[in-house]
C-alpha positions as CSV (number, residue, x, y, z in Angstrom):
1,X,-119.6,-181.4,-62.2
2,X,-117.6,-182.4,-59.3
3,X,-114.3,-184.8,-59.8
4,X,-113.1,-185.4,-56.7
5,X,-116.0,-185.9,-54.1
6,X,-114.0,-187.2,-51.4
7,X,-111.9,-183.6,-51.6
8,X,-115.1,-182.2,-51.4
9,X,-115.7,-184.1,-48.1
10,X,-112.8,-183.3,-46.6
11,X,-112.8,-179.3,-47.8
12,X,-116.8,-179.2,-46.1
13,X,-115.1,-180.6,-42.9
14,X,-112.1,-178.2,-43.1
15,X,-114.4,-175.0,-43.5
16,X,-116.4,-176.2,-41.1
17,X,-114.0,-176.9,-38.4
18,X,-112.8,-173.6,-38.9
19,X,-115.7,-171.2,-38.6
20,X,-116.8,-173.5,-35.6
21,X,-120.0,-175.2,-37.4
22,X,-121.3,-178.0,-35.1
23,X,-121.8,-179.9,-37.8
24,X,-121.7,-180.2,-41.5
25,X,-123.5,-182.0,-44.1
26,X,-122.0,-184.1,-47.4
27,X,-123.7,-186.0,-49.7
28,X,-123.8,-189.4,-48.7
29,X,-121.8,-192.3,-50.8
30,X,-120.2,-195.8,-49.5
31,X,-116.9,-194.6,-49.5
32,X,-118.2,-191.4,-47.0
33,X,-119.6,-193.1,-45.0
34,X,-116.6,-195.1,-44.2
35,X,-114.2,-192.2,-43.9
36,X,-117.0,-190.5,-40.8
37,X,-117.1,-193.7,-39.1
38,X,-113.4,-194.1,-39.1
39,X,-113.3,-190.3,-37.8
40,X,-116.0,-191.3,-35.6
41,X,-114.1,-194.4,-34.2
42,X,-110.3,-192.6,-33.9
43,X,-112.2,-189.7,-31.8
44,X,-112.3,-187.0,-34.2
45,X,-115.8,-186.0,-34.7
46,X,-118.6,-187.0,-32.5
47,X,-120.9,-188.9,-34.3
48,X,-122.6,-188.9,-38.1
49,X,-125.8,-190.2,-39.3
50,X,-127.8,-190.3,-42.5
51,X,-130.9,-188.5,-44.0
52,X,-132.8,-187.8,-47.1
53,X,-132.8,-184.0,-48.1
54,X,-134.6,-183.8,-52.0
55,X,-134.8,-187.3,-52.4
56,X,-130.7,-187.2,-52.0
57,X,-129.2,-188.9,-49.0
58,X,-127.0,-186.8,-46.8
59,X,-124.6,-187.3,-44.2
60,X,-124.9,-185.2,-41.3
61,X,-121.3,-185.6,-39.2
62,X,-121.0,-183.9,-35.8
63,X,-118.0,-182.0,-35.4
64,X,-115.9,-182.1,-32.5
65,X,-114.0,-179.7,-30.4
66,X,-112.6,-179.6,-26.6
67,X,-113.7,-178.3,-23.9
68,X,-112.6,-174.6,-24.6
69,X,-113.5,-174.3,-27.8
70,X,-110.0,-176.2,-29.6
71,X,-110.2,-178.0,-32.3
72,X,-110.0,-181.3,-32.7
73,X,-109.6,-181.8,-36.3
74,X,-106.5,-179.3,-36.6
75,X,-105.1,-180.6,-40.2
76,X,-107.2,-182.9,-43.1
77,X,-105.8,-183.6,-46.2
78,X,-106.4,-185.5,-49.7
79,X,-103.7,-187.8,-50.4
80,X,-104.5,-189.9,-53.1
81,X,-105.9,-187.7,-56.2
82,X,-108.1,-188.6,-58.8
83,X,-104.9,-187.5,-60.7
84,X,-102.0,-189.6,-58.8
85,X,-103.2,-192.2,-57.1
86,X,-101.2,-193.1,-54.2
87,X,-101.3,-197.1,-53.1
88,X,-99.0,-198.3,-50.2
89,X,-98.7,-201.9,-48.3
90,X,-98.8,-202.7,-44.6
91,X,-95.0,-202.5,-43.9
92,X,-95.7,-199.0,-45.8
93,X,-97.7,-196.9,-43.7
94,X,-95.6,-195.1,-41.1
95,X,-97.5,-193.7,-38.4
96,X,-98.8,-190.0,-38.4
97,X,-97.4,-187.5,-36.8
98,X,-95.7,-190.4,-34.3
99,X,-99.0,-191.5,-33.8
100,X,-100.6,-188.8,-33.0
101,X,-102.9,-188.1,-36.1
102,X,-104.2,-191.4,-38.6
103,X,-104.2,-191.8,-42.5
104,X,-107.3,-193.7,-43.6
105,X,-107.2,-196.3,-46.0
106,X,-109.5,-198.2,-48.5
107,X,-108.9,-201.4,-48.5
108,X,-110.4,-204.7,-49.8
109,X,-111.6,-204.7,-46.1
110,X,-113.4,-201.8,-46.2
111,X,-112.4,-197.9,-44.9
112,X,-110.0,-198.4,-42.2
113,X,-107.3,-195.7,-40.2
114,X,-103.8,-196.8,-40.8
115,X,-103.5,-198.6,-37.6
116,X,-105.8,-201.1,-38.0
117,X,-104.4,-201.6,-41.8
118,X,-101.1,-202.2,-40.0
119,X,-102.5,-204.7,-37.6
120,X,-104.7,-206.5,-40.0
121,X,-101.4,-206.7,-42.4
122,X,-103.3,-205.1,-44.8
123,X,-102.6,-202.2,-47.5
124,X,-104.5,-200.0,-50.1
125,X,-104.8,-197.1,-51.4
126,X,-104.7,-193.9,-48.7
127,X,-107.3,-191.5,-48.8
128,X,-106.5,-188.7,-46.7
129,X,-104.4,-187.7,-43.6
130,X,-105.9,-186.3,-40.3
131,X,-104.3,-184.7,-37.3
């Protein structure tokens, strides 16, 4: 039984990313979907899209890297835990990495990366870092 699918997510990604997949599938949910088309729009993967495997859907996300072979997605973590769930307000988020990396958040909005959260004055709880 899995607890924490959006770890699981992310931890797919991370092994992934560092055996040099192209691309990686998850099982698909609301929630995942959100978080690939925030990494889709902040540049870090390529593209996703959805399909039925065993009567299951599945998201199959595209994984980015440069031109020589660099990663792209160099750090992805799980902020907020099943366990300790972490919530912070628009005047909270501080940017990543001086900007260079994004926390994505799940707001009443919808999944969003911290920047648009900021500009949209909105908070919620933060779902995972990325740089």
């Amino acid at each position: 039984m899995m607890t924490d699918p959006i770890a699981d997510m992310l931890t797919r990604i991370r092994n992934a990313v560092r055996i040099e997949r192209p691309h990686v599938q998850v099982p698909a949910s609301k929630v995942k979907r959100g978080l690939a088309e925030v990494l889709k729009r902040e540049g870090y993967i390529w593209d996703w899209n959805e399909s039925e495997e065993n009567k299951f859907p599945v998201l199959q996300i595209e994984l980015k890297y440069g031109p020589n072979g660099e990663r792209v997605i160099r750090h992805i973590k799980r902020v907020s835990k099943p366990g300790r769930r972490i919530y912070n307000g628009a005047t909270q988020l501080r940017p990543i990495l001086n900007g260079l990396g994004i926390s994505i958040v799940s707001t009443s909005r919808g999944v969003i990366s911290d920047r648009e959260a900021r500009q949209r004055n909105l908070g919620g709880e933060v779902l995972c870092e990325v740089w």
